[in-house]
LUMZALO-264353 format. One record per residue: residue in one letter; x, y, z of N, C-alpha, C in turn. Coordinates in steps of 0.1 Angstrom, whole numbers, padded with zeros to 4 digits, always signed. Last residue first. Layout:
BEGIN
aXYZXYZXYZ
...
***
This chain:
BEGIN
x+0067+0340+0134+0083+0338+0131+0089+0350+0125
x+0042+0344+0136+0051+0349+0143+0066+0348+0144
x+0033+0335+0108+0035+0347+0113+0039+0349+0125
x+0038+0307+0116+0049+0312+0108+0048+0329+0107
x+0016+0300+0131+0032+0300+0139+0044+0308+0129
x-0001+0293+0113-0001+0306+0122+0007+0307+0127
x+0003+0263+0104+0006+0281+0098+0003+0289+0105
x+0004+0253+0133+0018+0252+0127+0015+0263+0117
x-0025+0254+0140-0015+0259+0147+0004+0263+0143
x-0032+0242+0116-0036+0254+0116-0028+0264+0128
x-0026+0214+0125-0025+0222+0106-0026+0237+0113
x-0037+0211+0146-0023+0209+0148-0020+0215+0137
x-0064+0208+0140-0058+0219+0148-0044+0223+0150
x-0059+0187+0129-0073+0200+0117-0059+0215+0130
x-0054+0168+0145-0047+0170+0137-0051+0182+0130
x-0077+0174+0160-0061+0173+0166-0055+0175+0154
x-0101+0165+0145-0099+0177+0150-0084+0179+0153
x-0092+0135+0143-0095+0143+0128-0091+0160+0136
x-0096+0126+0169-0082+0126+0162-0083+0133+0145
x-0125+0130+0167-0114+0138+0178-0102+0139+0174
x-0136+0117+0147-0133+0128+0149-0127+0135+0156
x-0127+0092+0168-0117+0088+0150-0120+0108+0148
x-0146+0090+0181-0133+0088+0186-0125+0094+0174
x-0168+0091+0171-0169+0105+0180-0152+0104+0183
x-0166+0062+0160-0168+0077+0150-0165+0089+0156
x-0147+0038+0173-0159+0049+0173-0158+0062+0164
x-0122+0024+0170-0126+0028+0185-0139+0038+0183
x-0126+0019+0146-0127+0007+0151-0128+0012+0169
x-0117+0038+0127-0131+0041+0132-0133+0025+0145
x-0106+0028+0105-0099+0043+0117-0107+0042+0126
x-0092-0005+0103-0100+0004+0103-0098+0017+0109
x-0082-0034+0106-0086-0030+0098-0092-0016+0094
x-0079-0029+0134-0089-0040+0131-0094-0035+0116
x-0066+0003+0137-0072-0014+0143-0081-0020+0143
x-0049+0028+0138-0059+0020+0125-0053+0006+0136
x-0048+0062+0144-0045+0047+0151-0057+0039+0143
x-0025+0080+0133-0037+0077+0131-0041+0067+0138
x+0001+0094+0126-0002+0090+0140-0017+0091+0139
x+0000+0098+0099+0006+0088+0104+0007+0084+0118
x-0014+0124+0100-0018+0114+0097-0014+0102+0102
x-0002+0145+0131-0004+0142+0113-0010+0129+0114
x+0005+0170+0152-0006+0159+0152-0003+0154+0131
x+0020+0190+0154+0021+0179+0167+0014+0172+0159
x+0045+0190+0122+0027+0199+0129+0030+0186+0136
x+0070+0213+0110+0063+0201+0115+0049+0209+0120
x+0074+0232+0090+0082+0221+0090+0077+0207+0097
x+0045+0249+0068+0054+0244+0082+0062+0234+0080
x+0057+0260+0033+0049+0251+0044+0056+0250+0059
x+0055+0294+0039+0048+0281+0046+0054+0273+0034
x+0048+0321+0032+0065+0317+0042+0065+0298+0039
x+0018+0338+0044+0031+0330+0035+0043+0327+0040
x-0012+0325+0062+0005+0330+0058+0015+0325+0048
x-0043+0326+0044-0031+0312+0049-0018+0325+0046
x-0060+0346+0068-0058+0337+0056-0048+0332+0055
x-0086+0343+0092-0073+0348+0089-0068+0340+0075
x-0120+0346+0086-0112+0337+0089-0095+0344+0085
x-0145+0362+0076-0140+0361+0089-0126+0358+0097
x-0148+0348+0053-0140+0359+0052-0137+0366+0068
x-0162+0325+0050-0147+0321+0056-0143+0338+0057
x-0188+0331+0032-0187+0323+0049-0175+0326+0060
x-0176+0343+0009-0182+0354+0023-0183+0343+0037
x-0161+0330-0011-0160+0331+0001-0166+0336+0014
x-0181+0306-0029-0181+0318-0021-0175+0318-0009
x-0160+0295-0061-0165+0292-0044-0166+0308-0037
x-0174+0290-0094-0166+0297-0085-0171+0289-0069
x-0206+0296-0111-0195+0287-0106-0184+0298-0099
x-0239+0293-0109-0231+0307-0102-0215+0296-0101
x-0254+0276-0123-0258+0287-0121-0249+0298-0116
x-0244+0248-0127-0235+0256-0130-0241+0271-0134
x-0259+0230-0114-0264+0229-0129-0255+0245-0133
x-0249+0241-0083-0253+0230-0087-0263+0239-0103
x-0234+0262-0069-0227+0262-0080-0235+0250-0086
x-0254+0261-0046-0246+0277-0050-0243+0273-0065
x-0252+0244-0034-0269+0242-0036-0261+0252-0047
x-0226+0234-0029-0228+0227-0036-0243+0236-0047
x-0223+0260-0008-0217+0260-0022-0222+0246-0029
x-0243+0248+0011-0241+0259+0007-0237+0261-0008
x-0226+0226+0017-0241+0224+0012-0241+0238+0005
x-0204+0239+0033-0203+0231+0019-0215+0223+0011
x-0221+0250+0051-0209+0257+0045-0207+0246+0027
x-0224+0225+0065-0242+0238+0061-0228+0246+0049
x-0203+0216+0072-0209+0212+0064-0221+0215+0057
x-0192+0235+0094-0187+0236+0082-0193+0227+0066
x-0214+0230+0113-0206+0243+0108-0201+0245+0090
x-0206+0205+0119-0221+0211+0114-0218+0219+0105
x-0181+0208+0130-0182+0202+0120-0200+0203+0115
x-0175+0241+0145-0178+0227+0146-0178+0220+0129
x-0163+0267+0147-0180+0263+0149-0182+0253+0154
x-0138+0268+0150-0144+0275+0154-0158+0272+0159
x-0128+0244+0135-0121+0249+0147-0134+0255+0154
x-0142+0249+0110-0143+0234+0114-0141+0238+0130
x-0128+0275+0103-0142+0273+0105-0144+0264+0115
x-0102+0268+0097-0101+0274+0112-0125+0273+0113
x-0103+0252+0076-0101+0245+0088-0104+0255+0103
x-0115+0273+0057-0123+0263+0066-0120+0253+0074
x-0092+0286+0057-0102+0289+0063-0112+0280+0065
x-0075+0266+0043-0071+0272+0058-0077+0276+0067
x-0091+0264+0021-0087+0253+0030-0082+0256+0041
x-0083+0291+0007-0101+0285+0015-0098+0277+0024
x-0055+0287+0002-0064+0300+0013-0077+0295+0019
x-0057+0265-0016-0050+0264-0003-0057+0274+0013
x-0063+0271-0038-0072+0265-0030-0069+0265-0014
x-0034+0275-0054-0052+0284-0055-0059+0282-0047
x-0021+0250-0056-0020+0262-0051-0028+0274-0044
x-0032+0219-0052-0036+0231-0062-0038+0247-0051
x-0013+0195-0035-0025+0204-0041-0024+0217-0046
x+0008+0188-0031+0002+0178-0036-0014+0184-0038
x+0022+0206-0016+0031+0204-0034+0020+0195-0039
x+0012+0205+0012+0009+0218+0001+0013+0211-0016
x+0009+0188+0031+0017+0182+0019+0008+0190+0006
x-0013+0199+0050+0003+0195+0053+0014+0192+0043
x-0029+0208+0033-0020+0220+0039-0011+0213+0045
x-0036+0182+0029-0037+0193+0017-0024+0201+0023
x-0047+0172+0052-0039+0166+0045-0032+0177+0034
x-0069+0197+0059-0053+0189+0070-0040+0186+0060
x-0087+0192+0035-0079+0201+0036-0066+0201+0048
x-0091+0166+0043-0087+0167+0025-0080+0184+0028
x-0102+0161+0065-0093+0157+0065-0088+0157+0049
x-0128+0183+0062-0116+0185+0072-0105+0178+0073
x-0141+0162+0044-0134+0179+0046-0124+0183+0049
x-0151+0139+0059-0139+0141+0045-0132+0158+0043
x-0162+0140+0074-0152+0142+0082-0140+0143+0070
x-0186+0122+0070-0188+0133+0077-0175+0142+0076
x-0178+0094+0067-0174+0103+0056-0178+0121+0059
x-0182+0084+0092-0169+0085+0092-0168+0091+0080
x-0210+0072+0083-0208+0087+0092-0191+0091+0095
x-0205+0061+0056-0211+0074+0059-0209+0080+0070
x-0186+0041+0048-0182+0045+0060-0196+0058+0061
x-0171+0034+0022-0184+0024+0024-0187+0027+0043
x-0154+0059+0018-0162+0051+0007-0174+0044+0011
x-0137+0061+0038-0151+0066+0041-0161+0064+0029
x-0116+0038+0029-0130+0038+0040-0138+0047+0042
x-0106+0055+0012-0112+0042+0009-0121+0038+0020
x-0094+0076+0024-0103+0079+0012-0115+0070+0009
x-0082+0062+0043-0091+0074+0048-0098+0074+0038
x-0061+0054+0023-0067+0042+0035-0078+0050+0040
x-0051+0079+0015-0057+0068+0006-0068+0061+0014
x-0043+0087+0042-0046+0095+0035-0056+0086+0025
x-0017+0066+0045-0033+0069+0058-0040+0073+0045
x-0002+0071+0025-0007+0061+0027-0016+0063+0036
x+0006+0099+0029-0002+0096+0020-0011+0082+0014
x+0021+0097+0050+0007+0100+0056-0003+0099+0042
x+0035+0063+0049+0037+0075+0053+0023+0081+0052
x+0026+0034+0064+0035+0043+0061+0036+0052+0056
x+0009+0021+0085+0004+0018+0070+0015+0028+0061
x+0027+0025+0107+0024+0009+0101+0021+0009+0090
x+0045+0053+0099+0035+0046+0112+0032+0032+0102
x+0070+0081+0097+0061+0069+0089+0057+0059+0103
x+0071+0108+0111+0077+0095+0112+0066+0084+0105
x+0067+0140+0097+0060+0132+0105+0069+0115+0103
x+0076+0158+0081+0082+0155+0090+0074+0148+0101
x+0060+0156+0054+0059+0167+0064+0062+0165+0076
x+0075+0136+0038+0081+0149+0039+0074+0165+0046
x+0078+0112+0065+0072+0118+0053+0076+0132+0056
x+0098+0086+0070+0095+0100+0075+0089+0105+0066
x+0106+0059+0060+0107+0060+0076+0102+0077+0082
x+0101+0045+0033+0100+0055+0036+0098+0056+0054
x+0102+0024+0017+0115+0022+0023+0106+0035+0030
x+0074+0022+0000+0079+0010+0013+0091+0015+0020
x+0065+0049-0009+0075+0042-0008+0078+0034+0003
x+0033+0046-0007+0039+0049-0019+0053+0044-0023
x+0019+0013+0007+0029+0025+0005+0030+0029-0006
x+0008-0012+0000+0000+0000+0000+0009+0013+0000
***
């Protein structure tokens, strides 16, 4: 399943973990919230985490929303942010108004430059998968470690304006 079996560190300085590095979780994440609905609740928040930790593997342009709606996710909750992404679905659906609104996030501080961070306390690779699964200690369990890490993203760019 690795991208690189040899890989002992991903290049967002997180230490490769059992399923190895975080784009391996990442996948393994993709693929179970596939046949997972309430663990797919949580896709967001872990497409933009993942995103902003391994920036080179997403589309530059996107990045600022992603920031903001992690600080959303932070702020409100995960409801929050998913009336948010209903929103733009109902918004841009038979391609009446395309683009993404930001007025929800404009609240939200926008992504510093300087970045990417070197490290964040919480990444993927410290995921805990047992029994085949993220969720094997519970859905309210598996979001809490979705949050940690959402928070640990957002704590590591904001650190770089104070650098």
């Amino acid at each position: 399943m690795a991208d690189n079996p040899d890989a002992t560190e991903c290049d967002c300085g997180a230490v490769a973990g059992p399923l190895g590095v975080c784009v391996d979780y990442y996948h393994a994440i993709l693929s179970e919230e596939q046949t997972d609905p309430r663990m797919y609740r949580w896709h967001a928040p872990v497409v933009c985490a993942y995103l902003l930790q391994h920036p080179y593997r997403a589309d530059e342009k996107y990045l600022d929303g992603q920031f903001r709606q992690l600080q959303l996710y932070l702020d409100k909750g995960l409801d929050a942010l998913l009336r948010v992404a209903a929103h733009q679905v109902a918004r841009n659906k038979h391609g009446a108004r395309s683009g993404y609104d930001m007025a929800p996030l404009a609240v939200y501080e926008p992504l510093p430059p300087g970045g990417p961070p070197r490290h964040f306390r919480a990444t993927f690779c410290g995921l805990p998968f047992r029994g085949g699964s993220f969720v094997a200690d519970g859905h309210l369990t598996y979001g809490h470690h979705i949050e940690a890490i959402a928070e640990a993203t957002v704590e590591s760019w904001k650190s770089l304006q104070r650098a």
